[in-house]
TIRO-2110 file (N, C-alpha, C; in Angstrom, 1 decimal):
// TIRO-2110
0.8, -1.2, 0.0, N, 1, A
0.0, 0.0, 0.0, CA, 1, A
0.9, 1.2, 0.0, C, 1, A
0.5, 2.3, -1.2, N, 2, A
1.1, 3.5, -0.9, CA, 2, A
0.0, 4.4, 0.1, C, 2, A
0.8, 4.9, 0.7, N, 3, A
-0.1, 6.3, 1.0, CA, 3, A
0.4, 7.9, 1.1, C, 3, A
-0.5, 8.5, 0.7, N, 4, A
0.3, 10.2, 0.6, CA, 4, A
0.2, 10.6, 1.8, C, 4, A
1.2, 11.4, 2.2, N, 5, A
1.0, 12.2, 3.6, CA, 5, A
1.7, 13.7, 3.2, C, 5, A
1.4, 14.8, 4.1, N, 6, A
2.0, 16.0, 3.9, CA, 6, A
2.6, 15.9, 5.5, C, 6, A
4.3, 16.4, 5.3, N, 7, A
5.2, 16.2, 6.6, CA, 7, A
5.4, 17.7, 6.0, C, 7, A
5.7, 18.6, 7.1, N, 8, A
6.2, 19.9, 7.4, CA, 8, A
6.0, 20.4, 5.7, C, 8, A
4.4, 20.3, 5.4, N, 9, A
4.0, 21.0, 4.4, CA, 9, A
4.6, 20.4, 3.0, C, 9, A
5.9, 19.3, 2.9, N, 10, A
5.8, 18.8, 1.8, CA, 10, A
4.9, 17.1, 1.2, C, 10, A
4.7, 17.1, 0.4, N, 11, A
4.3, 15.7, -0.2, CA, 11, A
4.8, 14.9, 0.1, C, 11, A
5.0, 13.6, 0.8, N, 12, A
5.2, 12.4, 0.8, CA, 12, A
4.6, 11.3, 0.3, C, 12, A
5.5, 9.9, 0.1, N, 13, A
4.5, 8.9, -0.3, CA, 13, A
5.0, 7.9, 0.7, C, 13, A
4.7, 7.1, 1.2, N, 14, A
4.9, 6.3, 2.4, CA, 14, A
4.2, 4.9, 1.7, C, 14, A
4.8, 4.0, 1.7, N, 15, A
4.7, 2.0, 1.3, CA, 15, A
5.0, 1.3, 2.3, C, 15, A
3.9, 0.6, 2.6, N, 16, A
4.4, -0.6, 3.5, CA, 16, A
4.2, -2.2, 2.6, C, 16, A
5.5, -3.0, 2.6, N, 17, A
5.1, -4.7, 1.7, CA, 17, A
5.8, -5.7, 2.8, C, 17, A
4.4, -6.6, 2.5, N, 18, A
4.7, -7.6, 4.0, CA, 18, A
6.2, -8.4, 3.2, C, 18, A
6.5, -8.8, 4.3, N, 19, A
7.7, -9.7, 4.2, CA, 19, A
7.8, -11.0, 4.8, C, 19, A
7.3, -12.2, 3.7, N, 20, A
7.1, -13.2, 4.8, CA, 20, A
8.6, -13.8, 5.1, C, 20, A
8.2, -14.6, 6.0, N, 21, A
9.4, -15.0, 6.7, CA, 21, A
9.2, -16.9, 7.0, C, 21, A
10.1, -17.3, 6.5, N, 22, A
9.8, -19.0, 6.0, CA, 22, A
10.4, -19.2, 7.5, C, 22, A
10.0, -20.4, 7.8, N, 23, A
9.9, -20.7, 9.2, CA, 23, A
10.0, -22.0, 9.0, C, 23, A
10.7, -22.8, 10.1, N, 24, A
10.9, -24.3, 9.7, CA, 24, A
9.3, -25.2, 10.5, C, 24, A
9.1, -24.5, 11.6, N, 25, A
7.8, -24.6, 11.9, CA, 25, A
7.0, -23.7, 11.9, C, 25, A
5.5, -24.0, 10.9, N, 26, A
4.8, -22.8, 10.5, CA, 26, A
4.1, -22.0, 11.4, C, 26, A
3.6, -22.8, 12.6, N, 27, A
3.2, -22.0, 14.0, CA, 27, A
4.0, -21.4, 14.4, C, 27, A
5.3, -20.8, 14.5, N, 28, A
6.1, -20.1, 15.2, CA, 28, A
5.4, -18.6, 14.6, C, 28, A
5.1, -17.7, 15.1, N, 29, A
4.9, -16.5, 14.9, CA, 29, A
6.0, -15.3, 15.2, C, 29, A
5.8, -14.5, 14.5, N, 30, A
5.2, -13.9, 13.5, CA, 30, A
5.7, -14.8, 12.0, C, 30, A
4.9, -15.0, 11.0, N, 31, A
5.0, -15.7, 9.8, CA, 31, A
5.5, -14.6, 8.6, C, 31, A
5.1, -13.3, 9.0, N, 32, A
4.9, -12.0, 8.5, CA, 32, A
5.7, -10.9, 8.7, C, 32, A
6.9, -10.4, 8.3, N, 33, A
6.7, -9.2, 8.8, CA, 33, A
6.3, -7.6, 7.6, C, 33, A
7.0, -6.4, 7.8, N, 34, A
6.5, -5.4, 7.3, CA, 34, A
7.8, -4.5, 6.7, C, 34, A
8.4, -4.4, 6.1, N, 35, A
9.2, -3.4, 5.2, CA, 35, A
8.7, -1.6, 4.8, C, 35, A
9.0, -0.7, 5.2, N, 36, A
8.8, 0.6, 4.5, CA, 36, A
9.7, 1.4, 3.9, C, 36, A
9.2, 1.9, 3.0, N, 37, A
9.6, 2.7, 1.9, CA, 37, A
9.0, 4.2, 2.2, C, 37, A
10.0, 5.1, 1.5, N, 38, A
9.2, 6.4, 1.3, CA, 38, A
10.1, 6.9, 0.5, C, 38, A
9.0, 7.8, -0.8, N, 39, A
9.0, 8.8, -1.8, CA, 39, A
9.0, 10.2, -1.5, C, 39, A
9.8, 11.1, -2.1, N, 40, A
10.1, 12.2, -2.0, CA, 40, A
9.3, 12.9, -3.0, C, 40, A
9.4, 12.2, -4.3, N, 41, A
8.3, 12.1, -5.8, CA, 41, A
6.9, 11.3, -5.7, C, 41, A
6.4, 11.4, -6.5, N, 42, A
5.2, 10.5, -6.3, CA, 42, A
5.7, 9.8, -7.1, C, 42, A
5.3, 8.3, -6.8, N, 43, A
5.9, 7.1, -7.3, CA, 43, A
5.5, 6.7, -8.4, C, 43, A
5.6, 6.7, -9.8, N, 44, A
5.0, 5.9, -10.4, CA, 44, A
4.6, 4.3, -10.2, C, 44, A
3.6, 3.5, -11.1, N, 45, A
3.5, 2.3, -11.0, CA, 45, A
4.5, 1.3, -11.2, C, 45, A
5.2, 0.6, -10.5, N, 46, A
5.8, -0.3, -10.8, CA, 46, A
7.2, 0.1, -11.0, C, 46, A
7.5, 1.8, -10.6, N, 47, A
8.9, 2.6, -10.0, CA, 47, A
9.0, 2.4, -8.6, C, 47, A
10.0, 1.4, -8.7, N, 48, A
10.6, 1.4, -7.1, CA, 48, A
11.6, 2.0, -6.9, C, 48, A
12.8, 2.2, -7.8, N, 49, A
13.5, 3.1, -7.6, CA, 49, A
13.7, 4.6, -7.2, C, 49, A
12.9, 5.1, -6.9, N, 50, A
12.8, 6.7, -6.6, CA, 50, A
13.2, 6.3, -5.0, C, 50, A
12.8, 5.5, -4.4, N, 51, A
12.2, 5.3, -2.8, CA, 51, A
13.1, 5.2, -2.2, C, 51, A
13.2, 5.2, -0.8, N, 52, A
13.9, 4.9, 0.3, CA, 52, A
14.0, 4.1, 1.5, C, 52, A
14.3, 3.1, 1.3, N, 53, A
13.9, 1.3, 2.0, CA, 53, A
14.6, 1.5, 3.2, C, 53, A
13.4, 1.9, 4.1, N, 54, A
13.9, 2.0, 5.7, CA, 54, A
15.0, 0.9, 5.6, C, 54, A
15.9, 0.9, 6.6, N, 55, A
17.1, -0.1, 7.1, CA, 55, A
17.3, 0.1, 8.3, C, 55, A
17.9, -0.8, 9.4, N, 56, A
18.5, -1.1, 10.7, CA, 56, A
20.2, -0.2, 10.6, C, 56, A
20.3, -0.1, 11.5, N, 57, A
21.7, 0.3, 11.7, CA, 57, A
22.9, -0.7, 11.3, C, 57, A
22.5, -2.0, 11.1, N, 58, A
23.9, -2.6, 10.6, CA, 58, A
23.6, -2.2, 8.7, C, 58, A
22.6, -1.6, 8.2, N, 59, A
22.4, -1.7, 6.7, CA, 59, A
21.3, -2.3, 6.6, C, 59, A
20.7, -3.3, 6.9, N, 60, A
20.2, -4.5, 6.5, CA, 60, A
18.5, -3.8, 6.6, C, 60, A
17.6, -5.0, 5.6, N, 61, A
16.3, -4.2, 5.7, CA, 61, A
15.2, -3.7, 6.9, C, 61, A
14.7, -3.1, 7.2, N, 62, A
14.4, -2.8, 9.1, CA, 62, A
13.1, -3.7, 8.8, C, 62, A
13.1, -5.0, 9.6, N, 63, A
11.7, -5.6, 9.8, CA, 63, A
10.7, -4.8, 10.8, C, 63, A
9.5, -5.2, 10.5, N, 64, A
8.3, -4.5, 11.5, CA, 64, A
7.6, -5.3, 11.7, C, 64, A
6.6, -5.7, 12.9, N, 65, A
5.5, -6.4, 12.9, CA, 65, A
4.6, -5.9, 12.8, C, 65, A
3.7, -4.7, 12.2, N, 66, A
2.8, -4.8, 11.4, CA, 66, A
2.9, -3.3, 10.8, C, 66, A
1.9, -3.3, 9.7, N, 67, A
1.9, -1.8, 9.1, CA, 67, A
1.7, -1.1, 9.9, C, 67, A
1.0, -0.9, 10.8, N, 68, A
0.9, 0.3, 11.6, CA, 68, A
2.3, 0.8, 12.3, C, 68, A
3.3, -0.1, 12.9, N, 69, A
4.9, 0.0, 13.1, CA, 69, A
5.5, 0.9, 12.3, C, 69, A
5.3, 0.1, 11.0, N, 70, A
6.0, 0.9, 10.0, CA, 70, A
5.8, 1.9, 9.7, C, 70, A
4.4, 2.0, 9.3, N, 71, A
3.9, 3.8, 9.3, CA, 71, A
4.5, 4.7, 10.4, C, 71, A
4.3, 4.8, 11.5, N, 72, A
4.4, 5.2, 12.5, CA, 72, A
6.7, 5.8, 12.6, C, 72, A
7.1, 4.8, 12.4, N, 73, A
8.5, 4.8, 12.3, CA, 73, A
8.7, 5.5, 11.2, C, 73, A
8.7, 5.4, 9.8, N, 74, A
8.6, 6.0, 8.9, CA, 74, A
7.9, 8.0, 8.6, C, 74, A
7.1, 7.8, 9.5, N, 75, A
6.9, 9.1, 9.3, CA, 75, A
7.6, 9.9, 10.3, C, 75, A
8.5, 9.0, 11.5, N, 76, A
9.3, 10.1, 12.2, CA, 76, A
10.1, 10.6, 11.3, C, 76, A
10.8, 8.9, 10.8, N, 77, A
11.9, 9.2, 9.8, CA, 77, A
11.5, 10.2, 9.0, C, 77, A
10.8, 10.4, 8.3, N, 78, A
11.0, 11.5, 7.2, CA, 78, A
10.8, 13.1, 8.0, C, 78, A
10.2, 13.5, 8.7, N, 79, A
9.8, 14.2, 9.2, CA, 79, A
11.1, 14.2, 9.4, C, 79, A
12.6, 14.3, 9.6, N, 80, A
13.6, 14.9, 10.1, CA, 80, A
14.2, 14.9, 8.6, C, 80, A
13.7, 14.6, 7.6, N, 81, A
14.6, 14.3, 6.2, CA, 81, A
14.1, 15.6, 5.9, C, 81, A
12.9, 16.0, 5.7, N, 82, A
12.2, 17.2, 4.8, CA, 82, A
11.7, 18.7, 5.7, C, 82, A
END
C-alpha cells in the first residue's frame, strides 16, 4: 500500500510490503513481517526506484511487525529528512 501524507507542508508517499518469513515450523509466529519505503516524488507504477527502504543500523532491511509499526516509524523518519 502506498499512501500520501503532507510532513512539514511537503508531499510524501509512504509504502508498506509484507515480508514473509519462511519458518521451519509454521506456528512459530510472526510468519509475517513489514518493510517501509518512502517517496520524496510520487511514485509511479511499478517505479521502485525513486524510494527509500527504511534499514537497521547494521544496513540491513528494518523488519516490522505490522503496518501500523512501519507507518508510525517511517513518518518520524521522514519528518527529520524534509
Amino acid at each position: 500500500m502506498v499512501e500520501k501524507h503532507s510532513i512539514h507542508g511537503k508531499d510524501v508517499w509512504l509504502k508498506v510490503d509484507p515480508h514473509p518469513v519462511e519458518r521451519s515450523n509454521p506456528h512459530i509466529i510472526p510468519t509475517e513481517y513489514f518493510t517501509a519505503t518512502y517517496y520524496l516524488e510520487e511514485p509511479l507504477t511499478g517505479d521502485e526506484e525513486n524510494g527509500e527502504l527504511i534499514k537497521d543500523e547494521e544496513g540491513e532491511v528494518k523488519l516490522f511487525e505490522s503496518p501500523v509499526a512501519a507507518l508510525a516509524f517511517v513518518q518520524k523518519k521522514v519528518e527529520k529528512v524534509v
